[in-house]
Steps between C-alpha positions, in 0.01 A plus 500: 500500500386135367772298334346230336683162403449229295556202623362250253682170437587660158750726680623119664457316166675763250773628765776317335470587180501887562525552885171705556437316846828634602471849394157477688650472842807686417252836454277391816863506689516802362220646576542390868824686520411815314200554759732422840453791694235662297213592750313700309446271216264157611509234246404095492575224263274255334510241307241353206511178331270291300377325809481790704424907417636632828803353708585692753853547574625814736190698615449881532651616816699189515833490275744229571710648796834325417676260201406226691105569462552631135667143380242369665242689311690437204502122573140480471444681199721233367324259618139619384706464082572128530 
């Protein structure tokens, strides 16, 4: 499974005025959780902004392995919107 962001400076710019950056990484922590333990399903995460189609977050075979790495994941997302 592909989850694909967005992680345009419009989710930065316009995050105030009706929270979408927030409810971006709120569903990617999600998403991290739901698939703990979950062997049999292999997913990554990716980003696309205008500056760049494909930002590569977690890789297949290669989910964050603890909260630490996924705030860290979710970190840079956030930093790719501003």
């Amino acid at each position: 499974i592909c989850f694909v962001m967005d992680c345009s400076g419009s989710m930065y710019r316009f995050n105030g005025m009706d929270g979408r950056l927030n409810r971006m990484l709120e569903t990617t922590c999600l998403i991290f959780e739901s698939m703990e333990g979950l062997d049999r399903y292999d997913y990554a995460v990716l980003g696309h902004s205008g500056g760049s189609a494909q930002i590569p977050f977690v890789e297949f075979g290669k989910p964050p392995a603890n909260r630490g790495e996924r705030l860290k994941v979710l970190q840079r997302m956030l930093a790719h919107t501003q």
